[in-house]
C-alpha positions as CSV (number, residue, x, y, z in Angstrom):
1,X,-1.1,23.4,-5.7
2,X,1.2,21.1,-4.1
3,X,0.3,18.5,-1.2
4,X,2.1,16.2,0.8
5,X,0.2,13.1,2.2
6,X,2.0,10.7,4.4
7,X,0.6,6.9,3.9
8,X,0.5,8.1,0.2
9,X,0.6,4.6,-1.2
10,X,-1.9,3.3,1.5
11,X,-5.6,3.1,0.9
12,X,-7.0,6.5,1.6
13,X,-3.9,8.2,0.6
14,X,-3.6,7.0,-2.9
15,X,-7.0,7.8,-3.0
16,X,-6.8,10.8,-2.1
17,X,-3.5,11.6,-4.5
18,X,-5.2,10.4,-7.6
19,X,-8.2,12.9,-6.7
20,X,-5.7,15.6,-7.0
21,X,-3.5,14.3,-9.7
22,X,-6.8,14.4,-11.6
23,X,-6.9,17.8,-11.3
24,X,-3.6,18.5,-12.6
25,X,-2.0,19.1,-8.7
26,X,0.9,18.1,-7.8
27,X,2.1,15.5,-4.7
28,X,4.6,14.3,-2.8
29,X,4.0,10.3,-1.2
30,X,5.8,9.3,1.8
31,X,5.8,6.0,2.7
32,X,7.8,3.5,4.5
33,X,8.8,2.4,1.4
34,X,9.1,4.5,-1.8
35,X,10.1,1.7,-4.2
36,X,6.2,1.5,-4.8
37,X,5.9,3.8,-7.8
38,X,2.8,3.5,-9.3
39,X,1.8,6.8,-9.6
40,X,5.4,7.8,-10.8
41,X,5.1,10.2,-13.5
42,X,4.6,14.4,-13.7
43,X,3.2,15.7,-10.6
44,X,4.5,12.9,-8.0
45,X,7.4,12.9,-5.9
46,X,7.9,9.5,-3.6
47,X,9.6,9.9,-0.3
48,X,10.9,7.1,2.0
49,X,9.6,7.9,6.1
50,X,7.9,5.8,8.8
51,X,7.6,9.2,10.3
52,X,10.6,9.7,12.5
53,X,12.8,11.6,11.1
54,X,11.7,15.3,11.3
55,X,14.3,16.6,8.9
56,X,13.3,14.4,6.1
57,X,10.1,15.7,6.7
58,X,10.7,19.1,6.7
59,X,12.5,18.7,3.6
60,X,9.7,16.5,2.0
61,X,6.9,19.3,3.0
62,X,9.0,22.1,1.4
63,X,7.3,24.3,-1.1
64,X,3.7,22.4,-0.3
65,X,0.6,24.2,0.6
66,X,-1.0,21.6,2.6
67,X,-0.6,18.3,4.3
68,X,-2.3,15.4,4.3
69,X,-1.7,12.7,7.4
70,X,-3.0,9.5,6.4
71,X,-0.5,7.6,8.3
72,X,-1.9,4.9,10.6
73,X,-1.6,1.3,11.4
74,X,-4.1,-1.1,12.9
75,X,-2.3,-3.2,15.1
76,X,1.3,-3.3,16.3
77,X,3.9,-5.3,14.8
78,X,8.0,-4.9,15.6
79,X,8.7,-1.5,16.0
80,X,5.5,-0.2,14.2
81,X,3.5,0.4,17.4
82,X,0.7,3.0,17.8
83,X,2.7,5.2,19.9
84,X,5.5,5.8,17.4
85,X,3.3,6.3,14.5
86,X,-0.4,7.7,15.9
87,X,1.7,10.1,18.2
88,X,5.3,10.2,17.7
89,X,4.9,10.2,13.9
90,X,2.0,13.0,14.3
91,X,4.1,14.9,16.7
92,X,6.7,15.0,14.7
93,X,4.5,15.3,11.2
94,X,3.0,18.5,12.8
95,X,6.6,20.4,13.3
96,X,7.7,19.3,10.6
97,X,4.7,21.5,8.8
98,X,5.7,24.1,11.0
99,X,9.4,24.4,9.8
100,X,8.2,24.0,6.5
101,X,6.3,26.8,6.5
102,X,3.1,25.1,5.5
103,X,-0.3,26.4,7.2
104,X,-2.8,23.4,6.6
105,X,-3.1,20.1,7.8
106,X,-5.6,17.6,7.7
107,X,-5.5,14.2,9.9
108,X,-7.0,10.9,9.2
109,X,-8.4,9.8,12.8
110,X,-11.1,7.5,13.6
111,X,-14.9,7.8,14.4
112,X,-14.3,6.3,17.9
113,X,-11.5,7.6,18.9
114,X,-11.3,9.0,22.5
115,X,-9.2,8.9,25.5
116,X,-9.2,6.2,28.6
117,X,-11.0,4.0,26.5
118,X,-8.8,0.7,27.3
119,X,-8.0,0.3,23.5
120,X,-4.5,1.5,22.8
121,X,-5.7,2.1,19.4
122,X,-8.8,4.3,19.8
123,X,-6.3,6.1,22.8
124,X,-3.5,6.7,20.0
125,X,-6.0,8.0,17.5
126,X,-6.7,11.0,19.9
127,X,-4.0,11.7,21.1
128,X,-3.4,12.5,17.3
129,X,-6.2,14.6,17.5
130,X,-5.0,16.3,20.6
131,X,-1.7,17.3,18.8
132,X,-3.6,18.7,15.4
133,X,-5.9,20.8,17.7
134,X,-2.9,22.2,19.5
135,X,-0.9,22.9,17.2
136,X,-1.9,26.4,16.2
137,X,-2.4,25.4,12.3
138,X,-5.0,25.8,10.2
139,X,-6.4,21.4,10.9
140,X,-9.0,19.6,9.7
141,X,-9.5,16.4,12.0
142,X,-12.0,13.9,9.8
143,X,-13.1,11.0,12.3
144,X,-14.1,8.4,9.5
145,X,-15.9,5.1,9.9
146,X,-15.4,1.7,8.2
147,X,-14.0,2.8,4.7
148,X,-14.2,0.8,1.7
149,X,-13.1,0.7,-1.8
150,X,-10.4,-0.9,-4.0
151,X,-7.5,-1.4,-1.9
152,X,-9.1,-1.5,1.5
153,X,-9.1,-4.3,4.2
154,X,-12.7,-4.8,4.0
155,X,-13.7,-5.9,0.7
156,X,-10.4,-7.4,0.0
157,X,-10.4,-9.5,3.3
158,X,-14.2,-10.2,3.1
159,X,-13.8,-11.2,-1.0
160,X,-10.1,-13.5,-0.3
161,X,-11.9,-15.3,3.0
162,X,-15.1,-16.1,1.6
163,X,-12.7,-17.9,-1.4
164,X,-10.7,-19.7,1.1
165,X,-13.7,-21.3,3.5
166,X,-17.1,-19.2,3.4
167,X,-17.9,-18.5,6.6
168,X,-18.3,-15.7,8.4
169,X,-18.6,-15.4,12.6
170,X,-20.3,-11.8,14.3
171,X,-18.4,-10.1,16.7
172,X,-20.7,-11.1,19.6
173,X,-24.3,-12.1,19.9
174,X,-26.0,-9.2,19.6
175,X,-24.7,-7.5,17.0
176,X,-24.1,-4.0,16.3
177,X,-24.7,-1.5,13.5
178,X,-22.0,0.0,10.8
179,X,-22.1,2.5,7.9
180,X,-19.9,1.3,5.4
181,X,-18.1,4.9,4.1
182,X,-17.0,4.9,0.0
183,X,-13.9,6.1,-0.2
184,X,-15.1,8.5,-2.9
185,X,-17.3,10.1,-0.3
186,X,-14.3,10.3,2.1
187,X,-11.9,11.8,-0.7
188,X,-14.2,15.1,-1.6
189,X,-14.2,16.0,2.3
190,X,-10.5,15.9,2.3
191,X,-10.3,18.1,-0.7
192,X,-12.8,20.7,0.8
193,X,-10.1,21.3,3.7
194,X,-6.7,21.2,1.9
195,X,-7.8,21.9,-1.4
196,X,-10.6,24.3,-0.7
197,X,-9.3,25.9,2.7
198,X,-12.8,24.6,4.2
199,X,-13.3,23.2,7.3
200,X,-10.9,25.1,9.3
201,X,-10.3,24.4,12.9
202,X,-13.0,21.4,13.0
203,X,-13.1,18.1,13.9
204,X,-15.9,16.3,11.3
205,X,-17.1,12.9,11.5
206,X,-18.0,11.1,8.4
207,X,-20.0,7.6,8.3
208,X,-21.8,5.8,5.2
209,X,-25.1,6.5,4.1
210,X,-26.8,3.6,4.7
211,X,-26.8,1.7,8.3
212,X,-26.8,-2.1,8.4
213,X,-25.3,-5.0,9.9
214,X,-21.8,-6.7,9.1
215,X,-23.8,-10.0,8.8
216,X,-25.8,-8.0,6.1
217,X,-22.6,-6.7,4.1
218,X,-21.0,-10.0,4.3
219,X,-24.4,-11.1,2.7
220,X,-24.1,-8.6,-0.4
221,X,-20.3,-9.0,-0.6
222,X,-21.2,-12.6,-0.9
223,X,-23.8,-12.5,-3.5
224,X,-21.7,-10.3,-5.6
225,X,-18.9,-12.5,-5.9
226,X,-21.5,-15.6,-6.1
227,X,-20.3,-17.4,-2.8
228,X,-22.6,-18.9,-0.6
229,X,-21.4,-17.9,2.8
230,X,-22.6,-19.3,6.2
231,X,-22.9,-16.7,9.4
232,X,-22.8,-17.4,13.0
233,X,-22.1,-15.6,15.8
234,X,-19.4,-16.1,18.3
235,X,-18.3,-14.6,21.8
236,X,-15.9,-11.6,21.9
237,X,-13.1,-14.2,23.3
238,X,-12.8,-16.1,20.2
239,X,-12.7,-13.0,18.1
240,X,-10.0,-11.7,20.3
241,X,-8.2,-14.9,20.2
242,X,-8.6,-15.6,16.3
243,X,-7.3,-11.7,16.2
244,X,-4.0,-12.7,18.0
245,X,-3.3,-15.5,15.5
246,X,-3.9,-13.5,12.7
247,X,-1.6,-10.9,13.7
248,X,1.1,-13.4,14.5
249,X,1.0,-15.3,11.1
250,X,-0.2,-12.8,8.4
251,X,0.9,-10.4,6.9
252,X,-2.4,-8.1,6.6
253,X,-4.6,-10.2,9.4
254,X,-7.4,-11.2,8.7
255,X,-8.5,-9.2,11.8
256,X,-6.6,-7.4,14.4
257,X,-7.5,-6.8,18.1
258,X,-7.9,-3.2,17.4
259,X,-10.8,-4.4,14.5
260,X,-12.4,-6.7,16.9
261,X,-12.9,-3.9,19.7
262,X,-14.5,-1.8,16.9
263,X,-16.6,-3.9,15.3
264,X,-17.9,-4.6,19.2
265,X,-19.0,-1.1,20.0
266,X,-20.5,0.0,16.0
267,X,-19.5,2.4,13.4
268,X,-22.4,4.7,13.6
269,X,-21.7,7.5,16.2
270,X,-18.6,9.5,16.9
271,X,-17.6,8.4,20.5
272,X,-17.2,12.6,20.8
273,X,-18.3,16.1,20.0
274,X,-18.0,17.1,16.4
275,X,-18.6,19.8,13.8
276,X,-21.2,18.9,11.7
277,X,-20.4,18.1,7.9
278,X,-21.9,20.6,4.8
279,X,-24.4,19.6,3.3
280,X,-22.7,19.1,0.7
281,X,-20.3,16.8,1.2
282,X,-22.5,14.2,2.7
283,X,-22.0,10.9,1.9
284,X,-24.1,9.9,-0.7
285,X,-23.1,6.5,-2.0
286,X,-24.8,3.3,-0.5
287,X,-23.3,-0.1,-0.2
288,X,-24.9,-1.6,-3.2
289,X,-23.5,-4.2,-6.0
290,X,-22.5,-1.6,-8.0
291,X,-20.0,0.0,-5.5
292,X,-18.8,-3.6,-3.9
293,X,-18.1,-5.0,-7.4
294,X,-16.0,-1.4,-8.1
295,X,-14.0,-2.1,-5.0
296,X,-13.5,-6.0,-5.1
297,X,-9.9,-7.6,-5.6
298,X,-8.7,-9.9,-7.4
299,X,-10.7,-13.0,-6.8
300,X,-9.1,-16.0,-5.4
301,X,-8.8,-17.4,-1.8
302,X,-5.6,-16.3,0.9
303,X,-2.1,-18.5,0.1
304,X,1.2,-19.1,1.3
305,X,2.0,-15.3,0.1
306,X,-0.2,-14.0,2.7
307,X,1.6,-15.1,5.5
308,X,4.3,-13.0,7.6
309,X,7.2,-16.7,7.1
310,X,6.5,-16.3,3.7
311,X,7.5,-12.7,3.4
């Protein structure tokens, strides 16, 4: 079987890929940039798109059974903004599978995604969502939570902060619930609908099994990594503000805007109707040592490479 999966060098894309590669499939990345060819070898193809360009996509989907659109950005930056890549890039994603004959799609949304929310992020998301369901393919829509796992922004921000000045500030003063989500719990769900041909015309949501507070992962990511780390909560207005900075100077911020209104409202409930998940691909992993140590980076704190003048 062949798949294509746009974002394939990002997080849950390579994931995803190296689920299938294991299982002698085939894929084709696209990514902004194809020079990132770690996977290069029998069974990958690498193809440069931000997502614009329906011919190239057409041509990149040819002879593929399914698609995977794991595309997706978390805060705005030159011409990167949600609407060219949630919707534009998904508008254009889903002809493109059309013309290339291919019948199934899966999309990579988020758990709170909904419309005339205020958050151009969460409104992006679904109008992703919107397209897929109208498309008349055979779509999987998976609504995830806060994913994490080697490679993610998580664990790699939480680990490279807690290095550079351990502290750590809630989002508000009353803080509210998450269920971190292993990526290898994430991966089997999106093999059950492109692999598998399950899930057919749903939307699923998909969170962690285990419920606690950020303060409380912070704690174990901490202890893990044998930091001390100091916690303390802080208005919405400074989060928003230390947000903007960060996506002015870095690279990867530290937090985006988009983050901050999340972490405000949970990651425990879809903010809509959804199909409920099989049994059998319930998450099952909880966020102990074991699976924080397996996604950790690199130690060491943030530096000069980090920054967006330094690029």
């Amino acid at each position: 079987m062949k798949t294509a999966i746009t974002g394939g060098t990002g997080f849950v894309g390579s994931h995803f890929a190296d689920s299938v590669l294991a299982e002698g499939h085939e894929v084709v990345l696209l990514s902004r940039s194809a020079n990132r060819q770690d996977k290069a070898g029998k069974g990958v193809t690498y193809i440069s798109s931000d997502l614009s360009d329906i011919d190239v996509l057409t041509s990149a989907f040819a002879g593929c059974e399914a698609v995977a659109h794991c595309a997706g950005i978390n805060r705005e930056i030159g011409s990167q903004t949600f609407q060219r890549i949630h919707i534009d890039g998904t508008r254009n994603v889903v002809e493109a599978t059309k013309r290339a004959g291919v019948r199934r799609i899966a999309l990579m949304s988020f758990l709170r995604a909904r419309p005339n929310c205020g958050s151009p992020y969460h409104e992006s998301k679904w109008a992703a969502e919107e397209i897929v369901r109208n498309s008349g393919l055979d779509y999987t829509i998976v609504k995830a939570g806060m994913v994490y796992g080697r490679g993610d922004h998580m664990l790699d921000h939480l680990s490279h902060a807690f290095y550079t000045l351990p502290i750590l500030a809630t989002v508000g003063f009353r803080q509210k619930a998450i269920r971190p989500l292993a990526v290898d719990d994430l991966t089997p769900v999106l093999h059950a609908a492109l692999v598998n041909g399950r899930l057919a015309r749903q939307t699923i949501a998909i969170t962690g099994a285990e419920e606690l507070y950020l303060s409380d992962a912070a704690r174990r990511v901490a202890q893990v990594l044998g930091r001390r780390v100091w916690i303390f909560p802080a208005p919405l207005w400074f989060h928003y503000a230390l947000a903007a900075v960060c996506e002015l100077t870095m690279k990867v911020p530290l937090v985006a805007r988009a983050q901050v209104r999340i972490l405000s409202e949970g990651v425990v409930e879809p903010a809509t109707e959804c199909d409920p998940l099989p049994s059998d691909l319930l998450p099952v992993r909880r966020f102990t040592p074991e699976q924080i140590r397996g996604g950790l980076p690199e130690p060491g704190p943030f530096g000069l490479h980090d920054l967006r003048c330094c690029a």
